[in-house]
Every structure is written in structure tokens, then in C-alpha cells.
C-alpha positions in Angstrom: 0.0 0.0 0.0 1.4 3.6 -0.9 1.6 6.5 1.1 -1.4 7.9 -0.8 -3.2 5.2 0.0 -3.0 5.0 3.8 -3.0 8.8 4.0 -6.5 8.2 2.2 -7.4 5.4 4.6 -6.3 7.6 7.5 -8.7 10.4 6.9 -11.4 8.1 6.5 -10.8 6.8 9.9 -10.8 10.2 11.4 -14.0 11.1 9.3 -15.2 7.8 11.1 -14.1 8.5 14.5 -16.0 12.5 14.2 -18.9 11.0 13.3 -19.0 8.6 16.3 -18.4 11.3 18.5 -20.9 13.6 16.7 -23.5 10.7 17.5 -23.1 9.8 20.5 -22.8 13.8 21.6 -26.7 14.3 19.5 -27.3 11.2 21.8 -26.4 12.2 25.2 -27.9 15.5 24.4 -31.4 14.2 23.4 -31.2 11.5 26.4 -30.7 14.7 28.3 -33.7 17.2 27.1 -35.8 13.1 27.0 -35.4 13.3 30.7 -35.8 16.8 31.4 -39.3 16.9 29.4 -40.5 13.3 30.8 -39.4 14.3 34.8 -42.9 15.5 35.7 -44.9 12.8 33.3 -46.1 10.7 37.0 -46.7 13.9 39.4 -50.0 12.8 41.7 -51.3 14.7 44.7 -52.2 13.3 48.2 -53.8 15.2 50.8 -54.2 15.1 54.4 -55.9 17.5 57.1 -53.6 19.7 59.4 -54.5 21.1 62.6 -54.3 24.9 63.5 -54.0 26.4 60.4 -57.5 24.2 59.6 -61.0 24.2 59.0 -62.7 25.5 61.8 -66.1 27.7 63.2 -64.7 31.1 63.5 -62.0 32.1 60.8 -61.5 31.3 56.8 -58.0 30.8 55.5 -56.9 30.9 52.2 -54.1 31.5 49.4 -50.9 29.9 51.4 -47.7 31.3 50.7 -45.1 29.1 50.0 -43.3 27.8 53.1 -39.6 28.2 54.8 -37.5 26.7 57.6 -36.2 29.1 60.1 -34.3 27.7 62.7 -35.4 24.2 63.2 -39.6 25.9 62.4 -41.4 26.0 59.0 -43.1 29.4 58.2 -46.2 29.8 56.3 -48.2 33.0 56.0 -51.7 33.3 54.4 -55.4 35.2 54.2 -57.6 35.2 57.1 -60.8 36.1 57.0 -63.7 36.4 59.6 -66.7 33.3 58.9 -68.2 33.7 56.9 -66.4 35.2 54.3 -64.5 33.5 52.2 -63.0 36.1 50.0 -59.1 37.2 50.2 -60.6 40.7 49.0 -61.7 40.9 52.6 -58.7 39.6 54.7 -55.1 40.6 56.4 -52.4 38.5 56.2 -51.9 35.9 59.0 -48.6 33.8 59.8 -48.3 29.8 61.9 -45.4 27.6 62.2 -44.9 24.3 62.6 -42.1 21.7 63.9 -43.0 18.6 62.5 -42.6 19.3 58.7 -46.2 21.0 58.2 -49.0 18.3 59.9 -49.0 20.5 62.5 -49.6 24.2 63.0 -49.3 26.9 65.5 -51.1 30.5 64.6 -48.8 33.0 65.7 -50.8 36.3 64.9 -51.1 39.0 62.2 -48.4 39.4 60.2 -49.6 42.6 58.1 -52.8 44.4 58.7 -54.6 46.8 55.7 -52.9 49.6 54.8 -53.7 53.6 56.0 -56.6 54.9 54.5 -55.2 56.1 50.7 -52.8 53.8 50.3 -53.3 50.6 48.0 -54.2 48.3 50.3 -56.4 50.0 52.6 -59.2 47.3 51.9 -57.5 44.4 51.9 -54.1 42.4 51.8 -54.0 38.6 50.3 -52.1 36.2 49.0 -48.5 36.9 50.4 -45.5 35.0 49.5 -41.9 35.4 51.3 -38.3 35.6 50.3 -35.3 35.3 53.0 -33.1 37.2 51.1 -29.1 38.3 53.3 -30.3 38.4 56.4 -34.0 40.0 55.5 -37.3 38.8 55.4 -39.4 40.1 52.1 -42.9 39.4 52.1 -45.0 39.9 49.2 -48.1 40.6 49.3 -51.2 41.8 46.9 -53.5 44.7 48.0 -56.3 46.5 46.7 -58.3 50.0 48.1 -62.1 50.6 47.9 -63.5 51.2 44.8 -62.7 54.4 43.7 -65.6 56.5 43.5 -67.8 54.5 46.2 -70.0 56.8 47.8 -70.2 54.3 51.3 -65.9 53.6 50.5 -66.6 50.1 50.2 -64.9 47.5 47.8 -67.2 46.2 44.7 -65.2 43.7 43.0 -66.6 45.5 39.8 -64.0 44.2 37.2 -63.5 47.3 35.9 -62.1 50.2 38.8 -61.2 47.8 41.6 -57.4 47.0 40.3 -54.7 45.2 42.5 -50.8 45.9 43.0 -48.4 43.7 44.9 -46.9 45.2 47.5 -43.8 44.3 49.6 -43.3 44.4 53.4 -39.3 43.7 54.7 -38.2 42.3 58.4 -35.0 41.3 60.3 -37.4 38.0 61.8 -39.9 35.4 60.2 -41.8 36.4 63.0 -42.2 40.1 62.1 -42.4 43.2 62.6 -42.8 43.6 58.7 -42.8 47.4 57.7 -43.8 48.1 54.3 -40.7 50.0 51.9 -41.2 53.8 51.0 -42.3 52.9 47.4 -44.9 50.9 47.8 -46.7 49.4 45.3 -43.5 47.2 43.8 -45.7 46.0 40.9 -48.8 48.0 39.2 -50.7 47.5 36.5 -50.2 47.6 32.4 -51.5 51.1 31.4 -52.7 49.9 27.9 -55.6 48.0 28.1 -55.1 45.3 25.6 -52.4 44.1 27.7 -52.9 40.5 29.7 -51.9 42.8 33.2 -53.8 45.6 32.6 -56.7 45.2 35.4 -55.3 42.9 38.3 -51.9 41.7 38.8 -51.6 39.1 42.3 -49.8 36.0 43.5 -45.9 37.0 43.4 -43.6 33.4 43.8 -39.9 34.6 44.1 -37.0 33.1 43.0 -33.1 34.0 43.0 -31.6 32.9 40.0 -28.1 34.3 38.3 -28.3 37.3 40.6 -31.4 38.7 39.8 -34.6 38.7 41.6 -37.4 36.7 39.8 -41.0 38.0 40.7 -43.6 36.0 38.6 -46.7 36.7 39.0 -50.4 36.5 37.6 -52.3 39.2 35.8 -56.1 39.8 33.9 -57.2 42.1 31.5 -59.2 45.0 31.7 -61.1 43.9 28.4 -62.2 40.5 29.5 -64.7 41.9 32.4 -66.3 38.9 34.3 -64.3 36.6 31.9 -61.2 37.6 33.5 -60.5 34.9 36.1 -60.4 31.9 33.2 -57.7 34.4 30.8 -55.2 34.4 33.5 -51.8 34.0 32.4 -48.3 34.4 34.1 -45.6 36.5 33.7 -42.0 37.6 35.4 -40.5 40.4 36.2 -36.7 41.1 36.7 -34.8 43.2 39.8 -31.5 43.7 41.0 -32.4 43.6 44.5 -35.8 42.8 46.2 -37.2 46.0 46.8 -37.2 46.4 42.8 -37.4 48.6 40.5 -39.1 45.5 39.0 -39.0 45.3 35.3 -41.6 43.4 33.4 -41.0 41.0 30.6 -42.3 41.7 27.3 -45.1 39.3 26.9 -46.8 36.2 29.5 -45.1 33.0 29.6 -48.2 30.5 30.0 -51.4 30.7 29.6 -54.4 29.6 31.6 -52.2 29.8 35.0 -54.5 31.6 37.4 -53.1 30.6 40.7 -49.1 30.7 40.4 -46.4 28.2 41.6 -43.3 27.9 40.7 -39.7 26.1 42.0 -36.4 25.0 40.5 -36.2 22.2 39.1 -33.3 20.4 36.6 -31.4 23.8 37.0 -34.1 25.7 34.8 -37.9 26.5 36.7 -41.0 24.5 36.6 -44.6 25.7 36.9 -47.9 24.4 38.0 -50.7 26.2 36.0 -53.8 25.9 37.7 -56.7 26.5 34.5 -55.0 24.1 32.4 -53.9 21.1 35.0 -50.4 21.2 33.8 -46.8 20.8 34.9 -44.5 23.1 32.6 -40.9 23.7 32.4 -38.2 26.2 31.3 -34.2 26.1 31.3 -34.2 29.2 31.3 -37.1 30.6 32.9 -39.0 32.2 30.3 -39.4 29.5 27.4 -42.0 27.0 29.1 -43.3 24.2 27.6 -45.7 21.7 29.2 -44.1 18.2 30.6 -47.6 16.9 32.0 -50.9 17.5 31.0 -54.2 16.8 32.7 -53.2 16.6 35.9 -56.1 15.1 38.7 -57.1 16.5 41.8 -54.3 19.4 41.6 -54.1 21.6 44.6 -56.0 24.9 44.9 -54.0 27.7 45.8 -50.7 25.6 46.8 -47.5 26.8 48.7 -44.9 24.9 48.3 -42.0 23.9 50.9 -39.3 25.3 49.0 -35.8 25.6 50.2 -34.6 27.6 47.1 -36.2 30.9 49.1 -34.1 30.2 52.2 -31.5 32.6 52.1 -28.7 31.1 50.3 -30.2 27.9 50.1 -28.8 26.4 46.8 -31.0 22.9 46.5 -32.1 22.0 43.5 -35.0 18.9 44.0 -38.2 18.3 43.5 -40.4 19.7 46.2 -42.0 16.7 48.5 -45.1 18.7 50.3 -46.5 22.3 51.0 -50.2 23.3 52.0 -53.0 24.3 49.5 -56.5 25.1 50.4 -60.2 24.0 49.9 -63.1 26.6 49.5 -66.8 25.5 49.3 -69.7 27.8 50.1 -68.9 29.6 53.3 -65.7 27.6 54.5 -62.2 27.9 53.4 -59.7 26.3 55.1 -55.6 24.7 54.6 -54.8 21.3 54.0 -51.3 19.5 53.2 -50.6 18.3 50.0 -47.6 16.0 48.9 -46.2 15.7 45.4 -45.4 12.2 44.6 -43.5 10.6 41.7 
């Protein structure tokens, strides 16, 4: 054989080799995104009662925020109402802890009452979620005033004046006192009307991720009226710090998510969506695309255990329990949920 020859024979073989690695590269890398999109595809809820965050006579409780671990407790905080209202557009926001990983609750009190009369939220304060953030505690909240223009001041729920913000409310302690920040609301509304936010914006779930603050959130359209609640979609907005400025991205990430959960998951986010009974999930927190579909017996209103907003707290697994909530006419109450695989 001549030197032409094997130099021909050589390159072949290296041509060979390139491919191999080529295919076993596309290989790896669709065994990869085959796992990623197929990690949620045997999610099922079990549920079980709880006791002093329950249902009981005298108070409602609703909208759970998701949950921390302080120093050996777990910390929830949630909407309490007086029987027999049921609405969050008529609570303050309450907080409990527990020792024995959330069967088990003690009420400690009133975290954050309504705002002074003026302010956004001197109706009501609902659905709060919490951040432990360098040393601080953030809570999120979402208020609304009376409707403007009310001759008695009272609240209509009119879907047209009565618009939300989310608010935020910073502490040294879990246990408070919060104090509401000097610019107050963090998040308003969309000022053009065709926009998905443009009438109610609610249910902040915070995450840290590559420095920034991630505040997603919910929002409904002035234009849909009573249709509102089943156009829901959910959206994020971007800050360098957790007191904001908050920036807003461009357009809502899923559709159909009225009640908004989120975690990490895979090292991108994942996403519950309420409306459509579907698991999603994102590498990079924006692009979602659904990983389960048709979901039964999903939890209303969950809060998730999640050890991502624990100041620091760099886990990365699939969340095992948190505590959702059950409404029927003239009760709403907690329950514990776990997510099993």
C-alpha cells in the first residue's frame, strides 16, 4: 500500500471516528432534554388535614404562601378572613409555624394588617408570599383600596375600577415586625388596556436565579370583564435587589395559570398552572413548555416547601409537600398536599 493510500485510509478513519463522537454527543444531548421533558410525566397529589391552620367555626384561611424553615420551624403566612367570608378581597395576612414538617400548625398572629386609608391596600391584603433574602425577610403581598368613587368607600369587586398591585413588606425576623418600603406598590398594573396585566396583577412566587430577583406573578385584562379569572396567564419580572425597581417582561409566559407556583427544578424553573392542570418547564425561565398534561385533583392555591427561598439555600430537587387550600360555600380552610412521583 502507498503512502497515498493509507494517508486516504487515514482520513477516513478520522472522518469515522468524528462521526462517532458527533452521534453519541446528539445522543447524550437528546437522552438529556428526553429526561428533562419526561421528569414531571407521573406527578400525583395526596392530601391530608392539618390542625391549627384548619377548618374550623370562627376564621377562613386561604391562598398559602409558599413555606420556609427558620431555625429548626417552618413558616407559612396566608389570608384570614372572619366566617363567613371566604374572599381574600376581605382579609389581612396571617402567619403559623410548625415543627413537624407542616402536619401541624401553631397561629402566631397578624403578620400585616390593611394599609392607611389612601394607600393601595387599605381594603385588603392577600395572598402573600416570602423571600429570605441576606439576612432580611421580604414578604410579598397583593392589596387593593375601595373602589374608587364608592360613595359608602366600600370595595365592589366590579372588574372594571377595583385594580390590584403587589406590595412588599421587609423584616430582620420570620416572626415580624414587617414594615412596608417607601415605594410601595413594587408591581402595578399595564396602562394599555389590551395588555394581559392591565386590570389585576396578584400571587408573586420569588426566586433567585443568576443574581437577579425573579417575581412572577399573575395578571387579567381590563377587556375580558367577568371573563377575567379563566384568561389568567403568568408573567416575570426582573430586579436587581428585592425591593425592585421590578422590570416586566415583554409578553406572558403561559397561559391559563391563574393561581401561580413555581420552583427549581433540573437547574431551569418549573410551573404548576392551575386553569390548564399542567406541569411546565423552562431552562431558562422564560421559554415553558408543558411536561404533563391533565393533571387530577391538583391543589387549589398551593404553597410549596421550598428551600430555594431560604437565604442562600442552593437545592435544587423536587419539592416533596406544601399546604393548598379548599373553599366551598362559606368555609375555606388549609390542607397538606404531597407531590409524589
Amino acid at each position: 500500500m502507498n503512502s497515498k493510500s493509507k494517508e486516504i485510509l487515514s482520513l477516513i478513519g478520522m472522518l469515522l471516528i468524528s462521526l462517532f463522537l458527533i452521534s453519541a454527543c446528539d445522543s447524550k444531548e437528546k437522552s438529556k432534554k428526553e429526561k428533562e421533558a419526561t421528569v414531571f410525566d407521573s406527578v400525583r397529589f395526596s392530601y391530608t388535614q392539618v390542625s391549627g391552620i384548619g377548618l374550623d367555626s370562627i376564621s377562613n384561611r386561604r391562598d398559602p404562601s409558599d413555606i420556609i424553615k427558620v431555625g429548626g420551624k417552618y413558616y407559612i403566612w396566608y389570608t384570614k378572613m372572619v366566617s363567613p367570608i371566604t374572599s381574600g378581597y376581605w382579609g389581612d395576612i396571617w402567619y403559623a409555624t410548625s415543627v413537624d414538617e407542616g402536619h401541624t400548625w401553631v397561629e402566631q398572629g397578624m403578620a400585616l394588617a390593611v394599609g392607611k386609608k389612601g394607600e393601595f391596600d387599605n381594603h385588603s391584603v392577600f395572598t402573600p408570599n416570602i423571600l429570605a433574602f441576606k439576612g432580611k425577610y421580604y414578604l410579598y403581598y397583593t392589596g387593593v383600596k375601595p373602589t374608587p368613587g364608592n360613595l359608602k368607600g366600600e370595595f365592589e369587586g366590579n372588574h372594571t375600577t377595583d385594580i390590584t398591585a403587589i406590595g412588599l413588606a421587609i423584616a430582620d425576623s420570620p416572626d415580624g415586625p414587617f414594615v412596608r418600603i417607601a415605594n410601595n406598590p413594587v408591581l402595578e398594573i399595564s396602562q394599555i388596556s389590551e395588555d394581559f396585566d392591565s386590570y389585576r396583577i396578584d400571587d408573586a412566587a420569588l426566586l433567585v436565579k443568576d443574581s437577579r430577583i425573579l417575581m412572577y406573578y399573575k395578571g387579567r385584562s381590563i377587556i375580558h370583564g367577568k371573563n377575567g379569572p379563566k384568561l389568567t396567564k403568568m408573567n416575570v419580572a426582573y430586579a436587581d435587589n428585592p425591593e425592585g425597581p421590578f422590570n416586566k417582561h415583554p409578553k406572558p409566559l403561559i397561559e391559563k395559570g391563574h393561581e401561580v407556583l413555581i420552583w427549581s427544578q433540573n437547574n431551569g424553573i418549573a410551573s404548576l398552572a392551575s386553569l390548564s392542570k399542567s406541569i411546565h418547564w423552562s431552562k431558562d425561565g422564560v421559554n415553558f413548555s408543558p411536561t404533563q398534561e391533565n393533571i387530577k385533583d391538583i391543589p387549589m392555591a398551593p404553597g410549596l416547601y421550598r428551600p430555594h427561598l431560604e437565604d442562600g439555600n442552593k437545592v435544587n430537587e423536587i419539592p416533596g409537600w406544601g399546604i393548598g387550600m379548599v373553599q366551598r360555600k362559606g368555609v375555606a380552610y388549609l390542607v397538606r398536599f404531597e407531590m409524589n412521583k
